[in-house]
C-alpha positions in Angstrom: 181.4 114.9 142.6 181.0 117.4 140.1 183.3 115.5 138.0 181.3 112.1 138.2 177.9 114.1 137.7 179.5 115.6 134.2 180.5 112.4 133.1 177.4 110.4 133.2 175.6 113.4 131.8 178.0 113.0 128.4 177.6 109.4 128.5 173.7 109.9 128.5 174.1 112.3 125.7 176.4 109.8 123.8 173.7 106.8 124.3 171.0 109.5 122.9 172.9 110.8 119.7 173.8 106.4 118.6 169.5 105.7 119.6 169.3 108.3 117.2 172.2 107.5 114.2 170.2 104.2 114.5 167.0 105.6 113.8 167.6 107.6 111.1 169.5 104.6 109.6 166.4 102.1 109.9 164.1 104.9 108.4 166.5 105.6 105.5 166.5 101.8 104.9 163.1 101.1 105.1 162.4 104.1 102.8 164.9 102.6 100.0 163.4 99.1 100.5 159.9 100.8 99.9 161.1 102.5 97.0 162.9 99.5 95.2 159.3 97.3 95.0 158.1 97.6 91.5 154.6 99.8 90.5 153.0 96.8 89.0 152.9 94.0 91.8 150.3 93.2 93.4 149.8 92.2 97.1 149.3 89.0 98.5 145.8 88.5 99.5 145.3 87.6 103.0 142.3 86.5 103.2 140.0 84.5 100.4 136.5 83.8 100.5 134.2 82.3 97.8 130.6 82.9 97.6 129.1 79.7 97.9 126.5 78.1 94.9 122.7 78.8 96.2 119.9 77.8 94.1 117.1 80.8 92.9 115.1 79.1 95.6 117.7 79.6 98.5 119.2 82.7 97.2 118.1 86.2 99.2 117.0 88.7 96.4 118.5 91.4 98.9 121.9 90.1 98.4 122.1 88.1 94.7 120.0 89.5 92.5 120.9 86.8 89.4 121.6 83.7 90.0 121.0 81.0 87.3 120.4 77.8 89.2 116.9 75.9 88.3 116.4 74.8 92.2 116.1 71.5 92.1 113.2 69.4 93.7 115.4 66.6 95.1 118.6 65.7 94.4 118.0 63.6 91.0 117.5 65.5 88.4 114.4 64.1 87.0 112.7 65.3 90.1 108.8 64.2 90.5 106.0 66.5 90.9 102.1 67.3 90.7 101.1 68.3 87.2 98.7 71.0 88.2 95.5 70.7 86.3 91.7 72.3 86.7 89.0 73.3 85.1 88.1 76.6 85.7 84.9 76.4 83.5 83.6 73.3 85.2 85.2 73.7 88.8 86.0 70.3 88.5 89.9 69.7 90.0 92.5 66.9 89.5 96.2 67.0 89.9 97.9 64.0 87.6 101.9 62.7 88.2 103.9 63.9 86.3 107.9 63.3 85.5 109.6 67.1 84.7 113.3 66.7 83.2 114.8 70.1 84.2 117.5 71.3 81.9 120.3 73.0 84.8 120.9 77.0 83.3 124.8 78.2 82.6 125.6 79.4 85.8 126.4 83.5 86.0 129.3 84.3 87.8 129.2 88.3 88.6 126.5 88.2 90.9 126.1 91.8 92.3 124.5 93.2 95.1 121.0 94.2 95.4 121.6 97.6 97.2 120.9 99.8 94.3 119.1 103.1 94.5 115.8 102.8 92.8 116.9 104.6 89.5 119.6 101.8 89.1 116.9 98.9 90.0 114.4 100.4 87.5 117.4 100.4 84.9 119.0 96.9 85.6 115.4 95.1 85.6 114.6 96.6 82.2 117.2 94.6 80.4 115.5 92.1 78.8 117.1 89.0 76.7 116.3 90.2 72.6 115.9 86.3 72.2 112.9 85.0 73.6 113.8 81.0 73.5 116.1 80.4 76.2 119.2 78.3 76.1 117.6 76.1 78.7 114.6 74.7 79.7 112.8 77.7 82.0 109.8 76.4 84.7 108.0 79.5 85.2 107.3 80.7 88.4 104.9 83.1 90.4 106.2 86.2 92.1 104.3 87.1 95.2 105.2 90.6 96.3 104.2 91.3 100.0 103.5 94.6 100.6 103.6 94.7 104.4 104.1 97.6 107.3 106.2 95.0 109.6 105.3 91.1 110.1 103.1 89.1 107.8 101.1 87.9 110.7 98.9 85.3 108.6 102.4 83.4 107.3 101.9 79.8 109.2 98.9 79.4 106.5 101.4 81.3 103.6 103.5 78.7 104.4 100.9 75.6 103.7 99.9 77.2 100.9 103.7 77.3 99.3 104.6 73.4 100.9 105.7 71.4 98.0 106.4 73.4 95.2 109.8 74.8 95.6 110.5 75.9 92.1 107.3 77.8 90.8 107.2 80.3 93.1 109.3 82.9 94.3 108.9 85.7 97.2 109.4 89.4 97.9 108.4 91.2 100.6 108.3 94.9 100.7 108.2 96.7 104.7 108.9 100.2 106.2 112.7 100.4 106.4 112.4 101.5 110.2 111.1 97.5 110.7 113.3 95.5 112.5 113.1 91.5 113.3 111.7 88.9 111.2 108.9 89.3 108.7 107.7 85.7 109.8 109.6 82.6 111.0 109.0 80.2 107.9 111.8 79.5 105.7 110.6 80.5 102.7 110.3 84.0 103.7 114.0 84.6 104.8 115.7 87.0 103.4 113.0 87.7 100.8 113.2 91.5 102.1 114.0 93.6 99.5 115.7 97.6 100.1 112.5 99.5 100.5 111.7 103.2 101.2 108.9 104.8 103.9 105.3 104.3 102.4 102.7 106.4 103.2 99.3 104.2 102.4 97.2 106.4 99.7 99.9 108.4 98.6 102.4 108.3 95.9 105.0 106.2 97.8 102.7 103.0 97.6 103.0 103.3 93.9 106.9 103.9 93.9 107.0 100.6 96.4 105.0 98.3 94.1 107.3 99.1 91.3 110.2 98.8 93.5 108.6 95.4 93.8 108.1 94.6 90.5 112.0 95.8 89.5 113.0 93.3 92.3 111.3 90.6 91.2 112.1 91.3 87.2 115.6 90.4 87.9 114.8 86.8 88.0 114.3 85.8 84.6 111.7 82.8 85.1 109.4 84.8 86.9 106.3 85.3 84.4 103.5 86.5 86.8 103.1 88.8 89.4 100.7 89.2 92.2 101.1 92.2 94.6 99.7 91.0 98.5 99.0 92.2 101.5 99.4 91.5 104.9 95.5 90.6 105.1 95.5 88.2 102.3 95.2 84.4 102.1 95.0 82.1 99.2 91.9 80.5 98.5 92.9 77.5 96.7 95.6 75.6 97.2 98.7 76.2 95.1 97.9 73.5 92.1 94.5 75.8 91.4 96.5 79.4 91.6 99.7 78.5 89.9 98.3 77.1 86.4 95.3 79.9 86.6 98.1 82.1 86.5 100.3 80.8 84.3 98.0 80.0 81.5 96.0 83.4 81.4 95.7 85.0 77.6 95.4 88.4 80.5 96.7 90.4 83.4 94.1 91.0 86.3 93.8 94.7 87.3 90.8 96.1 88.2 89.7 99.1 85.7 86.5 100.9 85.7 85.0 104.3 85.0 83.7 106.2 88.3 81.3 109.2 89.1 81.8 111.5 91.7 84.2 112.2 94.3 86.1 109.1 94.8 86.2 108.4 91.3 86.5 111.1 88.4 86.5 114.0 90.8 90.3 113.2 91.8 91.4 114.0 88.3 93.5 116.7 87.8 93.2 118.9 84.6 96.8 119.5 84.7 97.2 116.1 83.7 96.4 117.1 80.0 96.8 116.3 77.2 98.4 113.2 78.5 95.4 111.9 80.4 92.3 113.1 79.9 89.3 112.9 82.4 87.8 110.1 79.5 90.8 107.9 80.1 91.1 108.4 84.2 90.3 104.9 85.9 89.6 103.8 89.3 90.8 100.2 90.3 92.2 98.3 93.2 96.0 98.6 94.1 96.9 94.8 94.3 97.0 93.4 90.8 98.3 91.0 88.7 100.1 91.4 85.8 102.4 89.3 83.7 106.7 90.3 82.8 105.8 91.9 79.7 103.1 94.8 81.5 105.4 94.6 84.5 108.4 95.6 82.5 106.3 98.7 81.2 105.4 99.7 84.5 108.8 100.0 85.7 110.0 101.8 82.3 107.2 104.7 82.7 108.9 107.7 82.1 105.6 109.6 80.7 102.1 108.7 82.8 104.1 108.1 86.6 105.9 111.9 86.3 102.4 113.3 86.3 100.9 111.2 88.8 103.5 111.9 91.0 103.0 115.9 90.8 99.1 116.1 90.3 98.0 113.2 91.9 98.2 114.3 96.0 95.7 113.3 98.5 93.0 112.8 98.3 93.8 111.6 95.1 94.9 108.5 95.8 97.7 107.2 93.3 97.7 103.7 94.3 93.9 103.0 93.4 94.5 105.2 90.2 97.9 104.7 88.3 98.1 101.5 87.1 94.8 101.3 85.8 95.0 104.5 84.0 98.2 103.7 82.7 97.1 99.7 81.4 93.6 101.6 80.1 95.7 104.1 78.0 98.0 101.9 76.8 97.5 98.7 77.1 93.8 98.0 77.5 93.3 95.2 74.8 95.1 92.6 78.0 93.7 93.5 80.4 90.8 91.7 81.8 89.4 94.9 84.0 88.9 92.8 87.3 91.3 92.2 90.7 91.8 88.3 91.3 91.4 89.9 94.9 87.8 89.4 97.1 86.8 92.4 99.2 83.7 92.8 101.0 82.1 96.5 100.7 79.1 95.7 101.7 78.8 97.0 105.0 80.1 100.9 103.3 82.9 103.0 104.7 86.3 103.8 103.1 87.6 100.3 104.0 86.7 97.2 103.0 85.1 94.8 105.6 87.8 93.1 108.4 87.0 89.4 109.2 87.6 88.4 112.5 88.6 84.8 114.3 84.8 84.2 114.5 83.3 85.4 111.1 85.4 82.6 109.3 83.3 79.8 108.8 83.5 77.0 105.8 81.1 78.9 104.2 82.1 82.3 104.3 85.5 81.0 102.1 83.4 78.7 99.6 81.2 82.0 98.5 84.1 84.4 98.4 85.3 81.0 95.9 82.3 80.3 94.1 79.8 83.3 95.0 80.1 85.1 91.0 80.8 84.5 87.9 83.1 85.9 85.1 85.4 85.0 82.4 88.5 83.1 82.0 90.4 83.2 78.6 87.2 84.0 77.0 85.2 80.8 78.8 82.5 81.9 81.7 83.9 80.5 85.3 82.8 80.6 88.8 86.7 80.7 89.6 87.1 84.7 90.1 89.1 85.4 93.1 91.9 83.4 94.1 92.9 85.6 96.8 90.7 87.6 99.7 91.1 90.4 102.3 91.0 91.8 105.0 91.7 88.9 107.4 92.8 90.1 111.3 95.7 88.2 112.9 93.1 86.8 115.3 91.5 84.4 112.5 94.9 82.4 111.7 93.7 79.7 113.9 90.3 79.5 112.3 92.1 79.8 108.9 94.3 76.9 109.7 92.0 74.8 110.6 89.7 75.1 107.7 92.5 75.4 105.2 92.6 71.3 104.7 89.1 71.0 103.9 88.5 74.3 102.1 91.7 74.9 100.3 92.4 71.6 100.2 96.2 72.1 101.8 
């Protein structure tokens, strides 16, 4: 028995040393085959994807931030559309058909991604083309930045207003990062959310978002204008009033002015000197206008933003102060020193007035369209606010309702 027992342990140690010769011959083969493959060849690829071709229109500015597709109305390309057309001086309106021939742009093939850090943003939007005639026949378009906390809750009318004219628009939306879901349902606001940072309303933040707005939206080359929105806004006129009032200003729309006491000069900050001086500190409303060329200057302020940033602390309140300081300093010959923005004040406080689901009326909108008078490329108008604030979510029905006859869309 003891016999048997030491034979099958040798032939168990005979199976375990050939599992083992075996081994160590596989690895020393796969090692030599390893070593025989040439430095310079590349792998196969196993998998291939190809972005697919979006139009400007269609294309998320979070994802593509160039793409050099005119989107086209239909599929002809001689689409048809309204040739937008009004007197500002007279208030009289009239849209006339008109036949646009689109040249299509050279298409750019090294799209990159959008999720840049805001010192990369800044320095990507401000490359501008040193030729100012493009290659191609350019419609310009409107950028409407949405600076929001979470949902734009007054979108179903948004979306009215932008019905139609797919081309000479485009949109950005700005929310708290910590915001999750849908910034409204329509289709022209998905994935118009751009990267965005916390923003504290009043403080420094607010400024750094708007000009993460304006960096976002500089990347598209045919965007000329720039309104900055907020979740309480609606449009006053329909689109073919805005978008040539717009496009055809000789100036940008930020409100300027000079301010006694406390909520005005005394939030200047002698530190600020030489730089700014209490003469040149203005007071204005944070959502503006401006066109590419003062956009491009705000994003490429290395001298006046620093200085905000440090001095400027609550209650000084950098989004009410910066931009108008900055255009009055520097650029103050166009700028027209007024917000295209209707607020009502009138009842005091800190905040302007909130209308509710029963304070909108027909006539309530025609006097916040036709209640003053100012000037429009150097011509006196009764066409001085295109937009208005602060509407609660609870007067979207209301709004809707009068938006055909009012608005007219």
């Amino acid at each position: 028995m003891k016999k048997d027992i030491r034979q099958m342990h040798l032939k168990t140690l005979a199976l375990y040393f050939l599992i083992l010769v075996c081994g160590i011959g596989l690895g020393a083969t796969l090692i030599f085959c390893l070593y025989s493959i040439p430095l310079n060849s590349k792998p196969k690829q196993l998998f291939t994807f190809q972005i697919p071709p979006t139009t400007l229109e269609e294309q998320p500015p979070g994802l593509y931030a160039i793409n050099s597709q005119v989107p086209n109305q239909t599929e002809s390309t001689t689409p048809t559309t309204n040739n937008m057309v009004s007197n500002t001086t007279t208030g009289i309106i009239k849209e006339e058909p008109k036949q646009i021939t689109e040249t299509p742009r050279p298409a750019i093939s090294s799209a990159f991604l959008h999720g840049m850090r805001d010192e990369q943003l800044f320095w990507r939007a401000s490359m501008v083309p040193r030729i100012n005639k493009t290659p191609f026949k350019k419609i310009p378009k409107v950028a409407f930045m949405f600076l929001v906390r979470g949902r734009l809750p007054l979108s179903p009318l948004w979306a009215r207003f932008f019905r139609g004219y797919k081309g000479f628009y485009s949109i950005y939306v700005h929310t708290q990062p910590y915001f999750v879901g849908e910034v409204a349902p329509e289709p022209m606001f998905q994935g118009r959310r751009i990267p965005s940072e916390v923003v504290t309303w009043g403080e420094i933040s607010m400024v750094e978002a708007e000009r993460r707005l304006l960096a976002s939206a500089l990347l598209d080359f045919s965007n000329e204008r720039f309104v900055l929105l907020s979740e309480a806004c609606i449009p006053l006129y329909n689109f073919s009033i805005i978008y040539p009032y717009l496009i055809n200003s000789k100036k940008t729309f930020v409100e300027c002015y000079d301010k006694e006491g406390p909520v005005g000069r005394g939030r200047y900050d002698h530190k600020m000197e030489p730089e700014v001086t209490l003469e040149q500190w203005r007071k204005g409303s944070q959502w503006f206008e401006v066109d590419r060329h003062l956009a491009l200057e705000i994003i490429c302020d290395k001298k006046y933003f620093p200085l905000f940033r440090d001095y400027c602390k609550p209650a000084c309140y950098s989004d009410e102060h910066y931009i108008p300081t900055f255009l009055n300093i520097e650029f103050p010959e166009v700028n027209s020193d007024r917000t295209l923005t209707y607020v009502d004040w009138s009842k005091g406080g800190p905040h302007p007035y909130k209308f509710g689901k029963w304070e909108v009326t027909d006539s309530l909108l025609k006097q916040m369209q036709n209640g003053t008078e100012c000037l429009y490329n150097g011509e006196p108008t009764r066409v001085c606010f295109l937009f208005a604030r602060k509407f609660v979510p609870s007067s979207l029905i209301r709004l809707l309702e009068l938006a055909p006859e009012v608005m007219h869309f």
